[in-house]
PDB file of N, CA, C and O in Angstrom:
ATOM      1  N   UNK A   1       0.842  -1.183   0.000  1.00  0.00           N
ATOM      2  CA  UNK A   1       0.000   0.000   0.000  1.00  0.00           C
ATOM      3  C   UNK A   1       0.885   1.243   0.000  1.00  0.00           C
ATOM      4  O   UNK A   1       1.678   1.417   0.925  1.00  0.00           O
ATOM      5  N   UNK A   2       0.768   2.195  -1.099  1.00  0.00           N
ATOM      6  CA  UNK A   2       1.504   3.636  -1.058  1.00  0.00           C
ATOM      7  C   UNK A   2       1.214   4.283   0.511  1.00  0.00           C
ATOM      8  O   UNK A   2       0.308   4.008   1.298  1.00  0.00           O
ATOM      9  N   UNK A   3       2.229   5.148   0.627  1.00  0.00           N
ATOM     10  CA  UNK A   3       2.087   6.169   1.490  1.00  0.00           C
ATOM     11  C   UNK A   3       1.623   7.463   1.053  1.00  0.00           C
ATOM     12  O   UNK A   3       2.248   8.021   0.151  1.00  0.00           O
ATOM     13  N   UNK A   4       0.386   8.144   1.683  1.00  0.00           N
ATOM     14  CA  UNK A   4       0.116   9.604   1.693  1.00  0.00           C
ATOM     15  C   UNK A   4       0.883  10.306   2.644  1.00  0.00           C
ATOM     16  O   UNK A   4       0.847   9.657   3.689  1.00  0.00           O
ATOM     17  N   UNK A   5       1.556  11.321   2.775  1.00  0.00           N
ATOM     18  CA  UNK A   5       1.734  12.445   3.803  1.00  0.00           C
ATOM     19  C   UNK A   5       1.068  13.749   3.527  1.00  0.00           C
ATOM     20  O   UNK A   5       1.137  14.273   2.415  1.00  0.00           O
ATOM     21  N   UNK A   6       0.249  14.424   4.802  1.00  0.00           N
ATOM     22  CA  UNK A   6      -0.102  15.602   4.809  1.00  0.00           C
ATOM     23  C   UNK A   6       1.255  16.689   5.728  1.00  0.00           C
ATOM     24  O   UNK A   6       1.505  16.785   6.929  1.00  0.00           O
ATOM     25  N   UNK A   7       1.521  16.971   5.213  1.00  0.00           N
ATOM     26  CA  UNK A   7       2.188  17.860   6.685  1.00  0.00           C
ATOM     27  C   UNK A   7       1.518  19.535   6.067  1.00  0.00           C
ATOM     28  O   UNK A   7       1.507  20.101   4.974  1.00  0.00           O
ATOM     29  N   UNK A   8       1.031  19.857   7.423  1.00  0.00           N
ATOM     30  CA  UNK A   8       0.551  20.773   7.933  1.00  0.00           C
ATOM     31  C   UNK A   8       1.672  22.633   8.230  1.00  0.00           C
ATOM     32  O   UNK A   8       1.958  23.093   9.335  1.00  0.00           O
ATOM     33  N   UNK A   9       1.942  23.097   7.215  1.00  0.00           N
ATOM     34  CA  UNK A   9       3.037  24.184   7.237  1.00  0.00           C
ATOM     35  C   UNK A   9       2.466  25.178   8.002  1.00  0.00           C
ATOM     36  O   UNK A   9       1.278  25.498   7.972  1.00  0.00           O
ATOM     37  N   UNK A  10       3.604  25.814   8.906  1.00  0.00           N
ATOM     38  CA  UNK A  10       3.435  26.757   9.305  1.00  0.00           C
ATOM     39  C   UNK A  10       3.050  27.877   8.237  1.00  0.00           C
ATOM     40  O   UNK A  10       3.532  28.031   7.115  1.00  0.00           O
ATOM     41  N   UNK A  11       1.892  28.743   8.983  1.00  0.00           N
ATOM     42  CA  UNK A  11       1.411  29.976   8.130  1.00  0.00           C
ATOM     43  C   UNK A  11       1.325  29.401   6.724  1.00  0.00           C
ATOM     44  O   UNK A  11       2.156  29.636   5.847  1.00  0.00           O
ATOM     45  N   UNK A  12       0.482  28.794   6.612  1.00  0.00           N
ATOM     46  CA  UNK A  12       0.186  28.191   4.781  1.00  0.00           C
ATOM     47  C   UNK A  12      -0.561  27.016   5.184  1.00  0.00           C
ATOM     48  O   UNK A  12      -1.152  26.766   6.234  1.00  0.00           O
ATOM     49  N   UNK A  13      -0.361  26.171   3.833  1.00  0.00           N
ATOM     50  CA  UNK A  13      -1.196  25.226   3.175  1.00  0.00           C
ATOM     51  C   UNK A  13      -0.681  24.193   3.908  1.00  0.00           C
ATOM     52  O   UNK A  13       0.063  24.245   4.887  1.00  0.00           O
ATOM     53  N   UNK A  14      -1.405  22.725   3.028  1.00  0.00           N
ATOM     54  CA  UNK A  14      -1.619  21.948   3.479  1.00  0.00           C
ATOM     55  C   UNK A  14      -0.664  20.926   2.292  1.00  0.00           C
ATOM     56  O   UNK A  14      -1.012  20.776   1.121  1.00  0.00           O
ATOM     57  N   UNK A  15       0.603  20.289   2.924  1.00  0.00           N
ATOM     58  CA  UNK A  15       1.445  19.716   1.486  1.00  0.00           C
ATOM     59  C   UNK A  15       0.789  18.337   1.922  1.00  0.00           C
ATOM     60  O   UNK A  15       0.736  17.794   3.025  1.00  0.00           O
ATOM     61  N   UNK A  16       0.220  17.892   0.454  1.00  0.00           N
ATOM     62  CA  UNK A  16       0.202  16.516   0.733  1.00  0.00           C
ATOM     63  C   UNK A  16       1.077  15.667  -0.755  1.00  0.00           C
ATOM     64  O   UNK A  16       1.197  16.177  -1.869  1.00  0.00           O
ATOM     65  N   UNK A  17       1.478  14.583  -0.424  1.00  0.00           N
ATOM     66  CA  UNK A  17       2.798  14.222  -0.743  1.00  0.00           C
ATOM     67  C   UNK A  17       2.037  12.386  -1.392  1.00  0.00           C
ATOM     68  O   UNK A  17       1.277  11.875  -0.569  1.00  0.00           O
ATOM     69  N   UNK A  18       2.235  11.658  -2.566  1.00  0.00           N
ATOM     70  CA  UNK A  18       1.903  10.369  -2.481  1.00  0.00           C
ATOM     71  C   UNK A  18       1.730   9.684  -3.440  1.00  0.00           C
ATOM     72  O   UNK A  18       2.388   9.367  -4.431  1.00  0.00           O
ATOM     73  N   UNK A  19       0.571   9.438  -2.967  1.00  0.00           N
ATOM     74  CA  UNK A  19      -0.314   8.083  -4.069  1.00  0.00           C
ATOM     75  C   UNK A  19      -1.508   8.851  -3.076  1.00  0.00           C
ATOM     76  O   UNK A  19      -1.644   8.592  -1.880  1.00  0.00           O
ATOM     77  N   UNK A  20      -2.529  10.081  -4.019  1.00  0.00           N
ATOM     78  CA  UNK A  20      -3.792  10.248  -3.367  1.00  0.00           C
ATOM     79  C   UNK A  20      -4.646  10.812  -4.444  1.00  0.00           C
ATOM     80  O   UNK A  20      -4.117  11.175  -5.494  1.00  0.00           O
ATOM     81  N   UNK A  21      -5.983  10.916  -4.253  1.00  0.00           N
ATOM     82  CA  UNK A  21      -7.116  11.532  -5.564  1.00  0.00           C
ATOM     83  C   UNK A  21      -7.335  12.372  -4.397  1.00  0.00           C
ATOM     84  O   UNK A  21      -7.025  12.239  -3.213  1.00  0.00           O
ATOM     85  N   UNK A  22      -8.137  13.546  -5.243  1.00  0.00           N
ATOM     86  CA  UNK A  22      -8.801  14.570  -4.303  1.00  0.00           C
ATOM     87  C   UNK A  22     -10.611  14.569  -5.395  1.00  0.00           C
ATOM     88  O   UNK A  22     -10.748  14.791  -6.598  1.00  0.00           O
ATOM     89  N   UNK A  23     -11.420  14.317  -4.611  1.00  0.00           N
ATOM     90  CA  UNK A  23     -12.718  14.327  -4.958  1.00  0.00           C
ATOM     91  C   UNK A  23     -13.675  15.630  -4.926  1.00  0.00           C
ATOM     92  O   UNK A  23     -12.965  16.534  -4.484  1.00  0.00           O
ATOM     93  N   UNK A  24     -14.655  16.010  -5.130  1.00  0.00           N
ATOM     94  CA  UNK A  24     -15.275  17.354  -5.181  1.00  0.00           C
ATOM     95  C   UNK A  24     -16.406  16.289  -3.795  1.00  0.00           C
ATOM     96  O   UNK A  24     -16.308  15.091  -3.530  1.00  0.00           O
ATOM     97  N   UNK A  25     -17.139  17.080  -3.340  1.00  0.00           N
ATOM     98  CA  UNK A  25     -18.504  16.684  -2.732  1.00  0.00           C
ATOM     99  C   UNK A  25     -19.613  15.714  -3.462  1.00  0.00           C
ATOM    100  O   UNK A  25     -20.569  15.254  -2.839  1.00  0.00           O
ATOM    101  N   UNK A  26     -19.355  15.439  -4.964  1.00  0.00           N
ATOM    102  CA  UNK A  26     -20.426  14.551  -5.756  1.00  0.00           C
ATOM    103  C   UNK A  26     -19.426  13.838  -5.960  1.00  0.00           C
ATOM    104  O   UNK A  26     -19.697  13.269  -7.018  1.00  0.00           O
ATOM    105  N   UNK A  27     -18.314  13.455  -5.588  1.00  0.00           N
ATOM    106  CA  UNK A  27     -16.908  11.885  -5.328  1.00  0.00           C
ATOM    107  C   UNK A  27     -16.501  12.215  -7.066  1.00  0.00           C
ATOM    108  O   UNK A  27     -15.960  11.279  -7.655  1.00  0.00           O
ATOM    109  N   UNK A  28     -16.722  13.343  -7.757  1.00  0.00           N
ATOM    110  CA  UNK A  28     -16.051  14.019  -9.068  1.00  0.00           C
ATOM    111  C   UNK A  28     -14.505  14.072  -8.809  1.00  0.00           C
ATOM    112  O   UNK A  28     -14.252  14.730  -7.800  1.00  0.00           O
ATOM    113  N   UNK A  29     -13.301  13.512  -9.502  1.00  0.00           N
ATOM    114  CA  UNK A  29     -12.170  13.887  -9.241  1.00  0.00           C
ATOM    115  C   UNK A  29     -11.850  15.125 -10.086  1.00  0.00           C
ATOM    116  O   UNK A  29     -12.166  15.519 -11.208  1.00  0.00           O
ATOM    117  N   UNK A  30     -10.941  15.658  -8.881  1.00  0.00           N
ATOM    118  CA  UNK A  30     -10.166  16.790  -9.508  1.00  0.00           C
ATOM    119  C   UNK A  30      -9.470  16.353 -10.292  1.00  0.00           C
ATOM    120  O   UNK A  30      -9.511  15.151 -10.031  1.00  0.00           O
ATOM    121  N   UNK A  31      -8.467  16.545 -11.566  1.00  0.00           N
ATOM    122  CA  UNK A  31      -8.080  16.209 -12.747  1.00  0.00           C
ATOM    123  C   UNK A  31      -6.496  16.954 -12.232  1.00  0.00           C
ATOM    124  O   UNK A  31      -6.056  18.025 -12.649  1.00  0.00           O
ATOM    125  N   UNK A  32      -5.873  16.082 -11.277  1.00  0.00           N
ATOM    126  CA  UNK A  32      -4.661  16.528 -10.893  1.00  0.00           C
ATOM    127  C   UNK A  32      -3.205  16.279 -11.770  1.00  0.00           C
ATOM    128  O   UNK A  32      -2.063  16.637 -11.481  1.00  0.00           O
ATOM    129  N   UNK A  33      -3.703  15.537 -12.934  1.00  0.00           N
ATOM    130  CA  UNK A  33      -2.610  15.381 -13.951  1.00  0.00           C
ATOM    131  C   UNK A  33      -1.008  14.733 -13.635  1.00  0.00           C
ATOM    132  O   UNK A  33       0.018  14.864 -14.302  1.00  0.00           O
ATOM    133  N   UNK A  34      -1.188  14.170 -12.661  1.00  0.00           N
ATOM    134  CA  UNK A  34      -0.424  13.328 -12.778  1.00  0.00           C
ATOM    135  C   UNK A  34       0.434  13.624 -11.213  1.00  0.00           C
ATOM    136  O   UNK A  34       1.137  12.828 -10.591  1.00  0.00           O
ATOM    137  N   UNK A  35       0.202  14.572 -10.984  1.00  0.00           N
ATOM    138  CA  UNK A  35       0.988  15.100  -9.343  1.00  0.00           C
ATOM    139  C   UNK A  35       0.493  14.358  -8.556  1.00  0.00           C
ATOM    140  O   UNK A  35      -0.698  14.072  -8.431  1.00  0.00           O
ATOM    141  N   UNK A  36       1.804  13.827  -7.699  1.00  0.00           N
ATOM    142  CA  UNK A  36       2.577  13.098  -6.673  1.00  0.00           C
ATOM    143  C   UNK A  36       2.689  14.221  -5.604  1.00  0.00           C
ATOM    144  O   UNK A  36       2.672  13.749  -4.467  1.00  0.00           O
ATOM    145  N   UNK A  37       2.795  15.550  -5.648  1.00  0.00           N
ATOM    146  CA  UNK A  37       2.808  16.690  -4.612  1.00  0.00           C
ATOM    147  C   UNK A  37       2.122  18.101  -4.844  1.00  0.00           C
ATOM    148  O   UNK A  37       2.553  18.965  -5.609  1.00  0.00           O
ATOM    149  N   UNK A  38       1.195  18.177  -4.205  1.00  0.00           N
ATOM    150  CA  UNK A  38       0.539  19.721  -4.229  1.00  0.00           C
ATOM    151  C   UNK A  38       0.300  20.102  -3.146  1.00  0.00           C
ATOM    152  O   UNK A  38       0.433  19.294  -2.226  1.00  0.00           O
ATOM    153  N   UNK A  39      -0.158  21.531  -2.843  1.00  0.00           N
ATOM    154  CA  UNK A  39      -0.633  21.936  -1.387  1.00  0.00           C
ATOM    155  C   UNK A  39      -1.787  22.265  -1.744  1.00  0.00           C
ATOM    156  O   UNK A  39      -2.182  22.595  -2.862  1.00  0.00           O
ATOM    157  N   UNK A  40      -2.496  22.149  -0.501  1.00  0.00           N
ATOM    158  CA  UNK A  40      -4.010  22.779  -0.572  1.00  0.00           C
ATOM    159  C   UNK A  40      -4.333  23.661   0.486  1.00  0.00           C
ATOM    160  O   UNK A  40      -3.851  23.559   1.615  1.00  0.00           O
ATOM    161  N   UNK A  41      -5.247  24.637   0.089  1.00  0.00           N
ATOM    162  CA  UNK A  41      -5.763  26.283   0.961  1.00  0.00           C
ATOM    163  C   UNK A  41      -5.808  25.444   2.365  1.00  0.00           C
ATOM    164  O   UNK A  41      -6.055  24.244   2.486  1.00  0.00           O
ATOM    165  N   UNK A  42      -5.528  26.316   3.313  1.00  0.00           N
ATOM    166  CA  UNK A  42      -6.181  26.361   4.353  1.00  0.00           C
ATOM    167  C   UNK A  42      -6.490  27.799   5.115  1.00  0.00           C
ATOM    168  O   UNK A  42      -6.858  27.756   6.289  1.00  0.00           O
ATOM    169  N   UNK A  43      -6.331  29.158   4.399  1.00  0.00           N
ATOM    170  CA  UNK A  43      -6.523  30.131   4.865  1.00  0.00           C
ATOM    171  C   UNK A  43      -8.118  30.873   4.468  1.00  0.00           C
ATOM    172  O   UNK A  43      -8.824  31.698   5.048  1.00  0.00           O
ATOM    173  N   UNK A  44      -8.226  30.198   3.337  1.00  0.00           N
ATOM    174  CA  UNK A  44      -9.555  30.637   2.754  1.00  0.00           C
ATOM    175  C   UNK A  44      -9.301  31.403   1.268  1.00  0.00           C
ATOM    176  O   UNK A  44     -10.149  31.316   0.380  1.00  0.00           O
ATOM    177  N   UNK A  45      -7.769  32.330   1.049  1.00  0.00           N
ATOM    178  CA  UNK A  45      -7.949  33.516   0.350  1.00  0.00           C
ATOM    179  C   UNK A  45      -7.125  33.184  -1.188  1.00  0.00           C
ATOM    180  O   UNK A  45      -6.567  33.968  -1.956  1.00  0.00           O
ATOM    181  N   UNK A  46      -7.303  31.755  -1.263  1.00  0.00           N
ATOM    182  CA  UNK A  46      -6.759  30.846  -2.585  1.00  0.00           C
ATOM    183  C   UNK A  46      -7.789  32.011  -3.864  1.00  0.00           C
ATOM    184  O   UNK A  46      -8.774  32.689  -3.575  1.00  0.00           O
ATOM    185  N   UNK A  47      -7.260  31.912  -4.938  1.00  0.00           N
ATOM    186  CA  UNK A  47      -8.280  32.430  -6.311  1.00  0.00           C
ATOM    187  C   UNK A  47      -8.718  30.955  -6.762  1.00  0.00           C
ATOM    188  O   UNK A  47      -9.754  30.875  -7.422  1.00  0.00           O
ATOM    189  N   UNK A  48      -7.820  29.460  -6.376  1.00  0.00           N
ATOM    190  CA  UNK A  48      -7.824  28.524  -6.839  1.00  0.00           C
ATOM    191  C   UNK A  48      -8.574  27.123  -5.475  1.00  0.00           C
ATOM    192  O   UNK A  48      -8.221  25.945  -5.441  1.00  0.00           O
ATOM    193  N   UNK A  49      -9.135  27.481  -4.971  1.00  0.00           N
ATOM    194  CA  UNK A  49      -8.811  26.643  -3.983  1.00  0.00           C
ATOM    195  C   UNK A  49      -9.642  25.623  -4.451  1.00  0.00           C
ATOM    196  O   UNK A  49     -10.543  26.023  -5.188  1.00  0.00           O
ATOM    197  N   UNK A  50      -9.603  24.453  -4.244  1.00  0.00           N
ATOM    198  CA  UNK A  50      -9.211  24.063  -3.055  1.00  0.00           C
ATOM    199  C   UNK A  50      -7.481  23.737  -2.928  1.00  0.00           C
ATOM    200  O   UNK A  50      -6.921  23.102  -2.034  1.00  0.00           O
ATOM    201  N   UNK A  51      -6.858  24.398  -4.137  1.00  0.00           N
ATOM    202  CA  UNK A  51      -5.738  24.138  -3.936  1.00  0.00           C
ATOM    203  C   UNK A  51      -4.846  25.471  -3.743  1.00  0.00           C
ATOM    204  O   UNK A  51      -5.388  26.342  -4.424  1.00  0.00           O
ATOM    205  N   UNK A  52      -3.510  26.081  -2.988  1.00  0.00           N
ATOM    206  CA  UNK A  52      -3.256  26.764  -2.528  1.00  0.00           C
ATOM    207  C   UNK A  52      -2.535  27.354  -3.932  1.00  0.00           C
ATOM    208  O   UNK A  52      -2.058  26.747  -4.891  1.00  0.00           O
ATOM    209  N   UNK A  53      -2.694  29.227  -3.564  1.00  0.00           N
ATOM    210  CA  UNK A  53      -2.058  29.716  -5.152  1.00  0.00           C
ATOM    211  C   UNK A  53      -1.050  31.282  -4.296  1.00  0.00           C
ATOM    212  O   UNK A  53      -0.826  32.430  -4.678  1.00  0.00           O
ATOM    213  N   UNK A  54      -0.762  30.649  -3.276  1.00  0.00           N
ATOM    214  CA  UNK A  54       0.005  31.585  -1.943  1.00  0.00           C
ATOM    215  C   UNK A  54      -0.389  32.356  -1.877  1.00  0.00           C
ATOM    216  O   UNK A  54       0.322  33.194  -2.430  1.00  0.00           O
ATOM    217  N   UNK A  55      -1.570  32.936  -1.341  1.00  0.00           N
ATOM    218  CA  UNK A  55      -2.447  34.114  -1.191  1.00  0.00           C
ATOM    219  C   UNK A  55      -2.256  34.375   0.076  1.00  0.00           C
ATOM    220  O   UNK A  55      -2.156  35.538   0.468  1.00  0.00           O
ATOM    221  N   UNK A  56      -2.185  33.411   0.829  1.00  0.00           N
ATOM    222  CA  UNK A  56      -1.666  33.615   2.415  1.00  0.00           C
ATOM    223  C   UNK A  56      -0.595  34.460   3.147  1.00  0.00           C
ATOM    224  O   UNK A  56      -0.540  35.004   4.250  1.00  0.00           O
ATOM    225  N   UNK A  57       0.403  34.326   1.862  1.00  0.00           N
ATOM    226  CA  UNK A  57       1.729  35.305   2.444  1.00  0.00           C
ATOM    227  C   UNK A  57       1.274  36.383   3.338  1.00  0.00           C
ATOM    228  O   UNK A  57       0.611  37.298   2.848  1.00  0.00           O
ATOM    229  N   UNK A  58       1.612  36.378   4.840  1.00  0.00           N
ATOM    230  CA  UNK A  58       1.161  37.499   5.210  1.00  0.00           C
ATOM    231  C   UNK A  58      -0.182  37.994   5.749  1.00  0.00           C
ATOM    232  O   UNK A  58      -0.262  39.089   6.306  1.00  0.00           O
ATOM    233  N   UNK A  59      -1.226  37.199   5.587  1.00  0.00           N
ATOM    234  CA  UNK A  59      -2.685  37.375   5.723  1.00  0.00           C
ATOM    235  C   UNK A  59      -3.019  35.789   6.396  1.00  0.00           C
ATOM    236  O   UNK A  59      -4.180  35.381   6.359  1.00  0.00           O
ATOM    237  N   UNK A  60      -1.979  34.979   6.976  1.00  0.00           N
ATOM    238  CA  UNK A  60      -2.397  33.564   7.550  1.00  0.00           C
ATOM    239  C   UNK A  60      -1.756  33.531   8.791  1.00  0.00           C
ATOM    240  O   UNK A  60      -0.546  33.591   8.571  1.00  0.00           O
ATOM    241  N   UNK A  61      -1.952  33.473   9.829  1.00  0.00           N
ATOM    242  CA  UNK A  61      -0.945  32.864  10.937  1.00  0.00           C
ATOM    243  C   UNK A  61      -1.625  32.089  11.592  1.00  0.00           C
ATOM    244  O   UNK A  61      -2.798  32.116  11.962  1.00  0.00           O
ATOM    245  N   UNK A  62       0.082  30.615  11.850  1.00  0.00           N
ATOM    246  CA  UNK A  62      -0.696  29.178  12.700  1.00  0.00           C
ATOM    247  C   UNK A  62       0.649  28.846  12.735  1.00  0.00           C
ATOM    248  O   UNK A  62       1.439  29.153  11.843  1.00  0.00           O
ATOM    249  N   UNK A  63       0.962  28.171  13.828  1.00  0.00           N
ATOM    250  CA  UNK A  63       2.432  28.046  14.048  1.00  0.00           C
ATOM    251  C   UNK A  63       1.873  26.081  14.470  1.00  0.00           C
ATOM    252  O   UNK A  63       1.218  25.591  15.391  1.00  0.00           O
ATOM    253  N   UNK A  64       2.587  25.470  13.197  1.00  0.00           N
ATOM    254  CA  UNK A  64       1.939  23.914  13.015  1.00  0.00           C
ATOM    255  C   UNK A  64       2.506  23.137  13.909  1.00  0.00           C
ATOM    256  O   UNK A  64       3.379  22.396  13.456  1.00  0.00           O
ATOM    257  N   UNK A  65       2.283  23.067  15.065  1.00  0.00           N
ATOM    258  CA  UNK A  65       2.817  22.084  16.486  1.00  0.00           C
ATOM    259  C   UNK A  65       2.089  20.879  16.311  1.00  0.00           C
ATOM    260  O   UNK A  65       0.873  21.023  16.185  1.00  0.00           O
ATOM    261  N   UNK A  66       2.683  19.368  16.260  1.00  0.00           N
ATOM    262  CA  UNK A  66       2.137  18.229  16.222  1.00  0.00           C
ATOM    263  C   UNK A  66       1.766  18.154  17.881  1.00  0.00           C
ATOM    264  O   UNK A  66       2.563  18.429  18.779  1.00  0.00           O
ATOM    265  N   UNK A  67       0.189  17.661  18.087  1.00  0.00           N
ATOM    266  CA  UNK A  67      -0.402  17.221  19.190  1.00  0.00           C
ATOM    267  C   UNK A  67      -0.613  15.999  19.419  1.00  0.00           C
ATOM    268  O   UNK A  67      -0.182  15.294  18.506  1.00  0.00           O
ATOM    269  N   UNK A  68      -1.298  15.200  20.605  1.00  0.00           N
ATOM    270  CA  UNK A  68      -1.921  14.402  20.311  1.00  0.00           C
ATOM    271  C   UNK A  68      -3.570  14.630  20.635  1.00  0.00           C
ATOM    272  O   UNK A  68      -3.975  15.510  21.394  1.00  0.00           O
ATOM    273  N   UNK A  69      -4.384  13.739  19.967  1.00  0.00           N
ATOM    274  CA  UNK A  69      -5.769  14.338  19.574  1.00  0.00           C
ATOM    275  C   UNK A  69      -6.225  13.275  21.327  1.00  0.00           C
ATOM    276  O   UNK A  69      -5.518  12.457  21.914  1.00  0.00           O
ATOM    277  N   UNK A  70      -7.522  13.733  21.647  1.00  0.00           N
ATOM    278  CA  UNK A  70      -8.293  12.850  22.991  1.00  0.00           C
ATOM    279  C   UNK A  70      -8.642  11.866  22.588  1.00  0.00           C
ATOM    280  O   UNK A  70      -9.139  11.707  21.473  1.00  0.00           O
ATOM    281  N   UNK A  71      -8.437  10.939  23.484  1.00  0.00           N
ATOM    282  CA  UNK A  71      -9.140   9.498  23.095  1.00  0.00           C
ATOM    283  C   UNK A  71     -10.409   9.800  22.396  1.00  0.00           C
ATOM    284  O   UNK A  71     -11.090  10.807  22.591  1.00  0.00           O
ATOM    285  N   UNK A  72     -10.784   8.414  21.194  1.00  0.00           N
ATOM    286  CA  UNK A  72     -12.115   8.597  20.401  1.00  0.00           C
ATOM    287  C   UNK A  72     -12.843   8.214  21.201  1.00  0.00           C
ATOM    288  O   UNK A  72     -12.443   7.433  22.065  1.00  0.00           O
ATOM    289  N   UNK A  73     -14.159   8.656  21.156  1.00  0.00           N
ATOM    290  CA  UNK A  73     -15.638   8.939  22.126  1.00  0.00           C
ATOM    291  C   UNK A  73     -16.131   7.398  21.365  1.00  0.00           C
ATOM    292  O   UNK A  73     -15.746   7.022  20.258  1.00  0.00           O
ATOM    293  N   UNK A  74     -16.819   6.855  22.033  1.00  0.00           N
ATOM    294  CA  UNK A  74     -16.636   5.516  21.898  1.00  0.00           C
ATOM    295  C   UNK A  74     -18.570   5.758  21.825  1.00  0.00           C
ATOM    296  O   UNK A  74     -19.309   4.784  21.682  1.00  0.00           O
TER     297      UNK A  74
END
């Protein structure tokens, strides 16, 4: 089985790294052409989103500290 990685950048997007599809809400794929690496928005102020087109420079702050999440609610 391939590996996906997301890592989560400070002040920016979202790099994800792999073997992954990205779907619309009706499971429509985005037509990513062949990329193994892109980032995607997480600030909101993409012209392109859902994929990132660095609009953030400057207008995003999040300083990306790995946590651990609470036990799942069972």
């Amino acid at each position: 089985m391939a590996t996906t990685k997301l890592t989560i950048n400070n002040n920016g997007s979202v790099k994800i790294e792999g073997d992954f599809e990205i779907v619309d809400m009706q499971g429509n794929n985005y037509g990513l052409q062949g990329r193994t690496v892109l980032s995607v928005c997480r600030c909101g102020l993409s012209a392109n989103k859902p994929f990132c087109d660095g609009s953030h420079k400057g207008h995003f702050e999040h300083n990306a500290i790995a946590f651990d999440l609470p036990p799942k609610k069972v």
